[in-house]
PAFILUM-653999 format. One record per residue: x, y, z of N, C-alpha, C in turn; residue in three letters. Coordinates in pm, 1 decimal, padded with zeros to 6 digits, always signed. Example, Ala and Ser with C-alpha at 12.3 -4.5 7.8 and 13.67 -1.06 7.14 Angstrom:
! PAFILUM-653999
- npx npy npz capx capy capz cpx cpy cpz residuo
- +01319.0 -00569.0 +00780.0 +01230.0 -00450.0 +00780.0 +01320.0 -00330.0 +00780.0 ala
- +01285.0 -00225.0 +00708.0 +01367.0 -00106.0 +00714.0 +01290.0 +00003.0 +00787.0 ser
This chain:
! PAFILUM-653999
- npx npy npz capx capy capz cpx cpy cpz residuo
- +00084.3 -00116.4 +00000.0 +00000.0 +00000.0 +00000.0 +00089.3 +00123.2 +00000.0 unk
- +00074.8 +00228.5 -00113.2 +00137.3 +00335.7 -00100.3 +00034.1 +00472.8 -00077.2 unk
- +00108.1 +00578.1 -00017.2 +00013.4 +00656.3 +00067.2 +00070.5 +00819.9 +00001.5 unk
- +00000.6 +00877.6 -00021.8 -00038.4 +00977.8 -00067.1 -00005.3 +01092.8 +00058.0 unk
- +00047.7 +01147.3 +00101.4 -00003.6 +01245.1 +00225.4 -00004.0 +01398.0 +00140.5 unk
- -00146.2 +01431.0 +00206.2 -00147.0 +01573.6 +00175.9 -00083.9 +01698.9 +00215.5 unk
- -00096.1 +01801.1 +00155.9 -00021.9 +01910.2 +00171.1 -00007.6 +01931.2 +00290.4 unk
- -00091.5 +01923.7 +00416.2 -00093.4 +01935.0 +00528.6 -00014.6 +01850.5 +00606.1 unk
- +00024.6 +01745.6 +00577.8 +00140.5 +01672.1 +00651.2 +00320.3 +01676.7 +00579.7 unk
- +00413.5 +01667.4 +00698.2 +00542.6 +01714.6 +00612.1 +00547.9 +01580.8 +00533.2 unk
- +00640.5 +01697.6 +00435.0 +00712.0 +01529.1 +00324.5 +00800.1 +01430.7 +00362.1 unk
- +00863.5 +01568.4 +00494.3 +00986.3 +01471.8 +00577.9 +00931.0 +01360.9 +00589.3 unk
- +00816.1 +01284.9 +00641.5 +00794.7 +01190.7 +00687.6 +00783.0 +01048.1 +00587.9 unk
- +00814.6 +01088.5 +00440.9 +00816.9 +00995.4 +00390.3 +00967.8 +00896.4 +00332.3 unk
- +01084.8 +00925.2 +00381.6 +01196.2 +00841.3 +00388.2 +01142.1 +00751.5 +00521.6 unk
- +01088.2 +00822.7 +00618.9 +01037.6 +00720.2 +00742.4 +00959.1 +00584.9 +00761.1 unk
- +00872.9 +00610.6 +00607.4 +00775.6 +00516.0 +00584.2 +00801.8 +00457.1 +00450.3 unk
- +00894.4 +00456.9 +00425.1 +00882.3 +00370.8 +00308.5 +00965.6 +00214.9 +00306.8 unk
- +00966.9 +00168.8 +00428.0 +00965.2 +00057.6 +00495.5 +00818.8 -00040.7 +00537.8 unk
- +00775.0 +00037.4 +00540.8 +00595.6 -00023.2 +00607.6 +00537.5 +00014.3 +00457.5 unk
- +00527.0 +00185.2 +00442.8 +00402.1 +00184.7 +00269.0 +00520.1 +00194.7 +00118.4 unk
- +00569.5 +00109.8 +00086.6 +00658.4 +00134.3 +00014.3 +00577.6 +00213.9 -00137.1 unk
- +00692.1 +00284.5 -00183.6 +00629.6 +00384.2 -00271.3 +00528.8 +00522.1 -00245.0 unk
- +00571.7 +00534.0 -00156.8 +00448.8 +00640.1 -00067.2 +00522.4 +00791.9 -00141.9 unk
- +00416.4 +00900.1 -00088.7 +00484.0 +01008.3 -00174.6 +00442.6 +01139.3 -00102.0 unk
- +00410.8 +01277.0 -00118.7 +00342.5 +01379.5 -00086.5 +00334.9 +01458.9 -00181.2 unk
- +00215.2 +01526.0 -00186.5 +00169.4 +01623.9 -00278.5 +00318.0 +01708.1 -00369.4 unk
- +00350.8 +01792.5 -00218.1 +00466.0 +01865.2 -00279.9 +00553.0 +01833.7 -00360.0 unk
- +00599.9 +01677.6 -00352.0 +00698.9 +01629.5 -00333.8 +00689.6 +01572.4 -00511.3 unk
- +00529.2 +01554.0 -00552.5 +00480.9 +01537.7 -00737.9 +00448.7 +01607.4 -00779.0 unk
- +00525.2 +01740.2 -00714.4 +00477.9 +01854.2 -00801.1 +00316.2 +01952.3 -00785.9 unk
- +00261.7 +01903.2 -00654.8 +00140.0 +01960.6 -00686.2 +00120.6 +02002.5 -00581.8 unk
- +00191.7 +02142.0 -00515.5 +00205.8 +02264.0 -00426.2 +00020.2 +02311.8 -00471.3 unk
- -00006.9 +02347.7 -00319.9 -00183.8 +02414.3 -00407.4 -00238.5 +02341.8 -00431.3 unk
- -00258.0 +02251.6 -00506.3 -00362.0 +02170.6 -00589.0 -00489.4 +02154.9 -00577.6 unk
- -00584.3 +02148.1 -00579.7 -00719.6 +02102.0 -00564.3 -00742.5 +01984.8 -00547.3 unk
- -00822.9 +01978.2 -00418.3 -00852.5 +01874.0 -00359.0 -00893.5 +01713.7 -00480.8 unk
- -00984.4 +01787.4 -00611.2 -00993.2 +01722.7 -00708.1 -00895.5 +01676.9 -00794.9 unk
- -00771.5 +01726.2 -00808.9 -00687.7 +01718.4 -00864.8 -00551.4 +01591.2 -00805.7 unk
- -00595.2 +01640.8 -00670.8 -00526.7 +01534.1 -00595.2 -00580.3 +01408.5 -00557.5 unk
- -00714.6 +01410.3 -00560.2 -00752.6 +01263.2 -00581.5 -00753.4 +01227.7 -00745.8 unk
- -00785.9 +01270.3 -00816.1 -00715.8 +01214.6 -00978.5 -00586.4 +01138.0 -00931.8 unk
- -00493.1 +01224.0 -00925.7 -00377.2 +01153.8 -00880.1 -00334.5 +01048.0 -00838.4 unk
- -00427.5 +01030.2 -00716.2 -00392.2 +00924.2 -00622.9 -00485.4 +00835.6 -00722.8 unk
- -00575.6 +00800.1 -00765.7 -00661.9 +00730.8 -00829.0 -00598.6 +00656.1 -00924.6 unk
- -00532.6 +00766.2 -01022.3 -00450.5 +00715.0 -01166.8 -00313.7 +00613.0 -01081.4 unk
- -00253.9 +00661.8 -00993.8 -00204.0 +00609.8 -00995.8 -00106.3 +00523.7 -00835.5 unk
- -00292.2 +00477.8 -00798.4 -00292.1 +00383.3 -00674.7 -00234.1 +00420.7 -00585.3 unk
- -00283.3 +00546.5 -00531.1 -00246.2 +00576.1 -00394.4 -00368.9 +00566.4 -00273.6 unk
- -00295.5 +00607.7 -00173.9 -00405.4 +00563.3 -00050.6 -00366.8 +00728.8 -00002.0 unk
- -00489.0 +00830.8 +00034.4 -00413.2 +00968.0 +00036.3 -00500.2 +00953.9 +00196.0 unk
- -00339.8 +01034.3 +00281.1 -00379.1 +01061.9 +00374.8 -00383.5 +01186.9 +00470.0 unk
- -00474.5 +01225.6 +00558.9 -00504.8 +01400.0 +00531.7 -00544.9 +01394.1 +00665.7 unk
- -00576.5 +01505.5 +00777.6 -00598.1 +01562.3 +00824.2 -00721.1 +01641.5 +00846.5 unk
- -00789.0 +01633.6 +00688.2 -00885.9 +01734.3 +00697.7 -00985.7 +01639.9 +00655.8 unk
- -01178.2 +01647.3 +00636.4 -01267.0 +01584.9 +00631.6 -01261.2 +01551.9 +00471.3 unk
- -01230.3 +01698.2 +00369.3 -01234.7 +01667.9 +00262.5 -01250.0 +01544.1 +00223.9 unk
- -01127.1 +01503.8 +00143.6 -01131.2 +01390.0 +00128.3 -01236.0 +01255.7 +00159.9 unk
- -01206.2 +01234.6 +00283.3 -01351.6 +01175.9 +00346.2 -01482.9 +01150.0 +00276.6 unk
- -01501.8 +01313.9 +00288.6 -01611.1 +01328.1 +00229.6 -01635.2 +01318.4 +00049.6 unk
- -01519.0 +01352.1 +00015.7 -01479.4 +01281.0 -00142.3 -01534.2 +01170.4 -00156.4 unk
- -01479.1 +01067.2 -00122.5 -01499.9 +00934.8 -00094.8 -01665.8 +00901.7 -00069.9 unk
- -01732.4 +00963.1 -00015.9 -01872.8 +00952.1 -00033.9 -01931.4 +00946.6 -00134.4 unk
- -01896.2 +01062.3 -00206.2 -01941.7 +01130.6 -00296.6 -01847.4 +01042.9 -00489.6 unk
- -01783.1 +01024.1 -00468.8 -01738.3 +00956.6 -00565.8 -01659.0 +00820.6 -00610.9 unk
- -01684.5 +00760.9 -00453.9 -01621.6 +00633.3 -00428.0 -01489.5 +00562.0 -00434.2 unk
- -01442.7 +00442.4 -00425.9 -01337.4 +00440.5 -00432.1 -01284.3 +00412.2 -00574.1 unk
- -01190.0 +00377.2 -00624.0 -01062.1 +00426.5 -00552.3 -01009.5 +00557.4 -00576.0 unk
- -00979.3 +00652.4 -00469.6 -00887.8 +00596.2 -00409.4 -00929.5 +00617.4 -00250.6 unk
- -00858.7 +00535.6 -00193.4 -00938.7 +00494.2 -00047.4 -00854.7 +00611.1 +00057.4 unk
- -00917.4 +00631.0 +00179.2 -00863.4 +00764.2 +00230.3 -00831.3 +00734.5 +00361.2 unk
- -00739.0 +00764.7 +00437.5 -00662.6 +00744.4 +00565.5 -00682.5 +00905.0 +00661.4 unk
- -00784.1 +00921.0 +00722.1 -00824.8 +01068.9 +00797.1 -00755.5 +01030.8 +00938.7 unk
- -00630.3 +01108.3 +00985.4 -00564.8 +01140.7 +01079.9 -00646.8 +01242.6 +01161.9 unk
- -00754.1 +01204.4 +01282.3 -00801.1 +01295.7 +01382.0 -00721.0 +01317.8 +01478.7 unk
- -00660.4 +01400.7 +01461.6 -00582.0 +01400.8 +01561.6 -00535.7 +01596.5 +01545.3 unk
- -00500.7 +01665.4 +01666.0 -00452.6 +01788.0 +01636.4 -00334.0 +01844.0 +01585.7 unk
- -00275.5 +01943.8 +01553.6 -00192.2 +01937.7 +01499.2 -00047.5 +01912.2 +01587.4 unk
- +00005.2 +01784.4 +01532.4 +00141.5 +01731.2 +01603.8 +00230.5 +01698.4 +01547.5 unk
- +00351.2 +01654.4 +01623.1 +00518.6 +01663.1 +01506.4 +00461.1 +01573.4 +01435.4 unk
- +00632.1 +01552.0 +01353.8 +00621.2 +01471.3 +01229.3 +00642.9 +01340.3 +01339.1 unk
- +00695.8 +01367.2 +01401.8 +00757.5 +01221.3 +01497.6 +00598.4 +01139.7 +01513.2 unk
- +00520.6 +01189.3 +01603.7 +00359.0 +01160.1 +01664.4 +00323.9 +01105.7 +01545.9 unk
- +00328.6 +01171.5 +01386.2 +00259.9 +01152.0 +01287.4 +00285.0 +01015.8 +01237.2 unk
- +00398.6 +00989.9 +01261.9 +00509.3 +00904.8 +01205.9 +00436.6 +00702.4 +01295.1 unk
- +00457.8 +00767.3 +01397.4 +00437.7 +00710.3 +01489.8 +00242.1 +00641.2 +01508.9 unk
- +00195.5 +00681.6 +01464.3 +00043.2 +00648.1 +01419.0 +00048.0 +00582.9 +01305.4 unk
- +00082.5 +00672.0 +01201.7 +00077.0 +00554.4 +01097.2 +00151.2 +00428.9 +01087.7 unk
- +00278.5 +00401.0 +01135.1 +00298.2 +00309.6 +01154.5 +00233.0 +00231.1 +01309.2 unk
- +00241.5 +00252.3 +01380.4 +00156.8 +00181.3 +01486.6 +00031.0 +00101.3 +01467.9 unk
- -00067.6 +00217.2 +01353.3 -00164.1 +00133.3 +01346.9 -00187.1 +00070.4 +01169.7 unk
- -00057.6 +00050.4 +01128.3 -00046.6 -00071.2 +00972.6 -00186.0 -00116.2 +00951.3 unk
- -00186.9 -00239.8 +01046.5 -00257.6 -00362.4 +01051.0 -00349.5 -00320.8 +01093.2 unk
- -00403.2 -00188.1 +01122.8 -00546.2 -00178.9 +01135.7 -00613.8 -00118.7 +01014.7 unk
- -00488.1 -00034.7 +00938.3 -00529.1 +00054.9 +00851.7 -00506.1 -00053.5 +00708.4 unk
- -00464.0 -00181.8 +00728.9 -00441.5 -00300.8 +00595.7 -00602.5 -00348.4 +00626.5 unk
- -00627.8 -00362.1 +00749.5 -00731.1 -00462.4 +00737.8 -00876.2 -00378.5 +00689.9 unk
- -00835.2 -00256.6 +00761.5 -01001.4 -00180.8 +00716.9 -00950.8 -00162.9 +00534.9 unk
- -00912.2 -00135.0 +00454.5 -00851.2 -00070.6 +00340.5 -00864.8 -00204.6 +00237.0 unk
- -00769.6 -00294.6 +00289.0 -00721.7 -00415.7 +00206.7 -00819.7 -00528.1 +00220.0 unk
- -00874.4 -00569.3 +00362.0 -00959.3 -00676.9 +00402.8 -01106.7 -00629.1 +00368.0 unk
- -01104.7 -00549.9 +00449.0 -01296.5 -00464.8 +00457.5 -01285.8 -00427.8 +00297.3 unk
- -01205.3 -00354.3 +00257.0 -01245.3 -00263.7 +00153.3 -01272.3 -00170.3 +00201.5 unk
- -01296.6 -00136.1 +00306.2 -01355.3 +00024.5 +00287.5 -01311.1 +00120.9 +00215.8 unk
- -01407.2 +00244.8 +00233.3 -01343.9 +00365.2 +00134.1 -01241.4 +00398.2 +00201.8 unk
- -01243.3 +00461.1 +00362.3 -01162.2 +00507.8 +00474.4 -01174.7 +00485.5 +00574.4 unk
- -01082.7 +00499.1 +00618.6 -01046.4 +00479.3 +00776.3 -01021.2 +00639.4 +00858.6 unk
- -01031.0 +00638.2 +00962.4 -01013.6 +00713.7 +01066.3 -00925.4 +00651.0 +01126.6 unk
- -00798.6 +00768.4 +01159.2 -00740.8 +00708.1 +01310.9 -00723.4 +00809.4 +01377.8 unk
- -00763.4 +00796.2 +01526.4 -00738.8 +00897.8 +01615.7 -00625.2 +00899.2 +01749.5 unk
- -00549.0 +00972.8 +01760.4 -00415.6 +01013.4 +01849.1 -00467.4 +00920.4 +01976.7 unk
């Protein structure tokens, strides 16, 4: 599973994870500083990402136009990259099984 993180999370954090989501990426990081929320799920869609965000958007994307691509909503307030780091990997196997097993569109994880 590779993961998408949005503008709102650092990019730093993706040499960290590309042990657990290999191929993972961030907005900034493909060029798409700004982008529209629409634009960035194209993205992740074309080309199999799992985007993960901070904000409901998305989420609510996913309602509205289904999968793929499936969405990873971090509730949590705003905290280091370390905390950030530290969730997504902590909870893998919860976020494989709702995503990969369930199918769902998204998951929630909260701090």
């Amino acid at each position: 599973m590779k993961l998408l993180l949005d503008e709102n999370l650092s990019r730093r954090l993706i040499p960290f994870l590309q042990h657990d989501y290999p191929d993972s990426s961030q907005v900034v990081l493909l060029g798409m500083e700004s982008a529209t929320d629409k634009t960035v799920w194209q993205r992740a869609k074309d080309d199999g990402y799992v985007i993960v965000t901070r904000d409901a958007d998305f989420q609510e994307l996913s309602l509205v136009w289904g999968q793929p691509p499936q969405v990873i909503r971090l509730k949590t307030p705003n905290q280091s990259r370390a905390a950030t780091l530290k969730l997504l990997l902590d909870n893998r196997d919860a976020i494989v099984d709702a995503l990969c097993v369930q199918h769902l569109a998204s998951v929630e994880i909260l701090s």
